[in-house]
C-alpha positions in Angstrom: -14.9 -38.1 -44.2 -16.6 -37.8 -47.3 -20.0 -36.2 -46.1 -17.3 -33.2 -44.6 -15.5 -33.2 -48.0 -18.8 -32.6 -49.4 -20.3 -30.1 -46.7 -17.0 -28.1 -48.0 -17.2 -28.5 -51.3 -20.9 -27.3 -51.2 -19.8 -24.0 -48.8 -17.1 -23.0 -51.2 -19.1 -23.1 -53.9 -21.4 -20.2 -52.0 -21.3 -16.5 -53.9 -21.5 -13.9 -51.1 -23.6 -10.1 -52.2 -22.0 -7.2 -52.1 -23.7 -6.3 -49.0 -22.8 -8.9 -47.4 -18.6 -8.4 -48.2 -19.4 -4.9 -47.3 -20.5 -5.6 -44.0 -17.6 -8.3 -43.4 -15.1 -5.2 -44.1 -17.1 -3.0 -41.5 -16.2 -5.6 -39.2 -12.8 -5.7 -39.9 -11.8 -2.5 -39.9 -13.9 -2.3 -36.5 -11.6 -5.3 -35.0 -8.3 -2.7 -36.6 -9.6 0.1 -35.0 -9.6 -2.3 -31.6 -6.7 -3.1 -32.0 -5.0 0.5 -32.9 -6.4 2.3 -30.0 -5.6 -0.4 -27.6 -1.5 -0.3 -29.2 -1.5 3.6 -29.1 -3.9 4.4 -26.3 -2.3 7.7 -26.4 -4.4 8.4 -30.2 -8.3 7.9 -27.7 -9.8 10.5 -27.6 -10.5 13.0 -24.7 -13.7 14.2 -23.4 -14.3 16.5 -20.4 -14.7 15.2 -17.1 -14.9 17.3 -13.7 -13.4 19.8 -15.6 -10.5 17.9 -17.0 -9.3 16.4 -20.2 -9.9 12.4 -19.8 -9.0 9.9 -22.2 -11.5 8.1 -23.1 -10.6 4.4 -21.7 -9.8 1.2 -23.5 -12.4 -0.7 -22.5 -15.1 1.9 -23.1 -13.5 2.4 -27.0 -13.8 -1.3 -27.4 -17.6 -1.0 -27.1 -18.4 2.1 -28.5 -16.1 0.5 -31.5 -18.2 -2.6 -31.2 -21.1 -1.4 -31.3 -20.9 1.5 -33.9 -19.7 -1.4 -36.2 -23.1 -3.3 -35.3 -25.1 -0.8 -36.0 -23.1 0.7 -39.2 -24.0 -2.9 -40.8 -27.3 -2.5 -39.7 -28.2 0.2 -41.0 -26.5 0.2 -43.9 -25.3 -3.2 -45.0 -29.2 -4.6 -44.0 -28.5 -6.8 -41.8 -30.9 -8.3 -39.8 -30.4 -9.1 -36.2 -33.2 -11.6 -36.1 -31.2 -14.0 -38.8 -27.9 -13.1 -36.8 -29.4 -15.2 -33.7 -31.1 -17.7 -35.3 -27.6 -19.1 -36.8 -25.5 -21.7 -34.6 -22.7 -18.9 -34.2 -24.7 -16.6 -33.2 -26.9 -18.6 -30.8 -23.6 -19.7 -29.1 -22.0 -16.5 -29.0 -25.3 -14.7 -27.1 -25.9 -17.3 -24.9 -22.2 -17.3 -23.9 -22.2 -13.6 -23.1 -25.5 -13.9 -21.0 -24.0 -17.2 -19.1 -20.5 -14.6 -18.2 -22.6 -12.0 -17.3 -23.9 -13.8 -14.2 -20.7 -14.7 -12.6 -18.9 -11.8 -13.3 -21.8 -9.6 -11.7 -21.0 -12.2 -8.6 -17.2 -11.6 -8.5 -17.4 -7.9 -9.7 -19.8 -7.3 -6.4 -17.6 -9.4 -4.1 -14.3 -8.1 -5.0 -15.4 -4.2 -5.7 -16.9 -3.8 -2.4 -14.2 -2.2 -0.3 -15.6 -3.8 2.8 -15.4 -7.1 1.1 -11.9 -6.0 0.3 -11.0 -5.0 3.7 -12.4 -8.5 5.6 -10.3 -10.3 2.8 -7.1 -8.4 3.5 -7.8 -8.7 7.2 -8.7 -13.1 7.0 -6.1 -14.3 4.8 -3.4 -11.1 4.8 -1.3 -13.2 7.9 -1.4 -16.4 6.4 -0.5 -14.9 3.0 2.3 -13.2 4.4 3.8 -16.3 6.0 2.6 -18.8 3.4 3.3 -16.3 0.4 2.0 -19.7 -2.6 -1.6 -19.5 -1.0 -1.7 -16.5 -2.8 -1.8 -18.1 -6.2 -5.2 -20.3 -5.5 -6.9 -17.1 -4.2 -5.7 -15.6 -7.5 -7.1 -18.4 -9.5 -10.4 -18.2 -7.2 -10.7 -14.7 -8.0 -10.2 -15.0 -11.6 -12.8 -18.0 -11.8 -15.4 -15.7 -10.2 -15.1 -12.8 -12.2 -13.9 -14.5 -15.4 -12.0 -11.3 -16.4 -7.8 -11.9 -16.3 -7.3 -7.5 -16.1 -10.1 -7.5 -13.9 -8.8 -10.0 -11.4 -5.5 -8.3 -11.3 -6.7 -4.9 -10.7 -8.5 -5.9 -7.9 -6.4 -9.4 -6.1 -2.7 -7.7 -7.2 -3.1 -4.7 -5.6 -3.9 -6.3 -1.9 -1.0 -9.2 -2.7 1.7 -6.7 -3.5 0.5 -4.1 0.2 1.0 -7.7 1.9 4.4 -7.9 0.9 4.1 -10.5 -2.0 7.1 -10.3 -3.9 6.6 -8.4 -7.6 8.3 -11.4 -9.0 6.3 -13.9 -7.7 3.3 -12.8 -8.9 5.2 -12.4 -12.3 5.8 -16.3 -12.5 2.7 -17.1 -11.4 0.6 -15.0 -13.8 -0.9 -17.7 -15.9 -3.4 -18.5 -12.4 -5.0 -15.4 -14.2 -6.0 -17.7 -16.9 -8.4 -20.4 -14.5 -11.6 -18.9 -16.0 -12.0 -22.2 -17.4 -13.4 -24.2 -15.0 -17.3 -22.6 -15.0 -18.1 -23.4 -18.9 -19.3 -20.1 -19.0 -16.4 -18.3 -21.4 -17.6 -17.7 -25.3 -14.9 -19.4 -26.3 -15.5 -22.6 -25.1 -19.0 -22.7 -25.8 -18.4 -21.2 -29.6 -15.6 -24.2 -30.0 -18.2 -27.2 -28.1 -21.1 -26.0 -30.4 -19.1 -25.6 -33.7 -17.5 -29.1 -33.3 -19.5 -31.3 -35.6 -17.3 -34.1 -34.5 -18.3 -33.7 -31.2 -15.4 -34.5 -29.6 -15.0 -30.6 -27.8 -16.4 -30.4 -24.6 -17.5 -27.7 -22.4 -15.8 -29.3 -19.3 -12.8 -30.5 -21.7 -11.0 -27.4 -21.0 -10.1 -28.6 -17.6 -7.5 -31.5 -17.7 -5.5 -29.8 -19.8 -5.8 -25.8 -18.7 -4.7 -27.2 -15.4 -2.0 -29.0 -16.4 -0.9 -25.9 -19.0 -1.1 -23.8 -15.9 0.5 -25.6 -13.4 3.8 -26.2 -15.9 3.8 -22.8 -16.8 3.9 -21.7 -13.4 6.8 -24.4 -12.5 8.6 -23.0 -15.6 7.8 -19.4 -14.3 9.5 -20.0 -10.6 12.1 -21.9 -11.7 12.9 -18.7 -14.1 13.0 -15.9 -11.4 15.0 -18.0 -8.9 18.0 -19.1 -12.6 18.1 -15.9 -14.6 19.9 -12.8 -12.7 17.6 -10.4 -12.7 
């Protein structure tokens, strides 16, 4: 207890540059800007495309945000990349984005391709139909693979609901979106298993629990749609 006392008292003695502060508000106002366009997606703006006025899509501002802030602290708050990845956070945090990108490549490729698509609705649309909870470890399958919650539902809930799933069902059930836990693969968990100087964080200690979260928030989920009037 007292070497962590002292570790703090030692960091909050630290006096940060102007730079550096600088830099920090880049960021923030970055992570705002996020934010605002993803609240008010209506505010994007439009480019040209096949001769019509697109909005430029969330996803794509998030990156373009991202990455203008990267390079706006680079170039003008000094930064240097090279000292970014030699610390601990940022080690974690590029080595968890390089361990995603492999699986979600895998699910992205198995779930995008229409012919995949088209055998999947073909193999398990009777038994879904008849057996409509298998559908919620296929969704939990899917969003293990691709390790992307909006991904997984634009491409499982589209084929559940033209198989007659109810809306409803896949409303309580949602939170089988959330079983990207299981491949230690997420930023997250590596940042938290890598930060934890206590060492008591895991990278496989995310699945007792996330199960068990899941499975009573699911419970809670059906018992809600068959109580409340709806």
């Amino acid at each position: 207890m007292q070497q962590y006392q002292a570790k703090d008292a030692e960091q909050g003695e630290q006096h940060f540059s102007v730079t550096t502060k600088l830099a920090t508000l880049v960021f923030i106002l970055g992570i705002a800007l996020v934010l605002l366009f993803g609240i008010f997606p209506e505010i994007a703006p439009r480019m040209l495309l096949h001769g019509k006025m697109t909005a430029v899509p969330n996803d794509l501002m998030v990156m373009l945000l991202l990455f203008a802030t990267a390079g706006i602290n680079m170039a003008f708050c000094k930064i240097n990349p090279g000292k970014v990845f030699a610390t601990k956070i940022g080690s974690s945090a590029f080595g968890g984005l390089l361990a995603v990108l492999g699986p979600g490549w895998l699910g992205s490729t198995l779930f995008d391709n229409p012919h995949n698509l088209m055998l999947l609705k073909q193999l398990v649309g009777s038994i879904v139909t008849h057996n409509t909870w298998i559908v919620v470890p296929l969704i939990m399958l899917a969003s293990m693979l691709i390790m992307s919650q909006s991904a997984t539902v634009a491409v499982i809930f589209p084929i559940a609901l033209s198989l007659g799933i109810a809306p409803l069902f896949l409303l309580a059930t949602v939170q089988a979106l959330n079983f990207v836990f299981v491949i230690p693969a997420q930023p997250p968990m590596l940042f938290a298993a890598d930060i934890d100087e206590t060492g008591g964080t895991t990278k496989y200690g995310f699945i007792v629990p996330g199960i068990f979260t899941l499975l009573v928030s699911m419970v809670i989920g059906l018992i809600m749609i068959h109580v409340m009037p709806v």
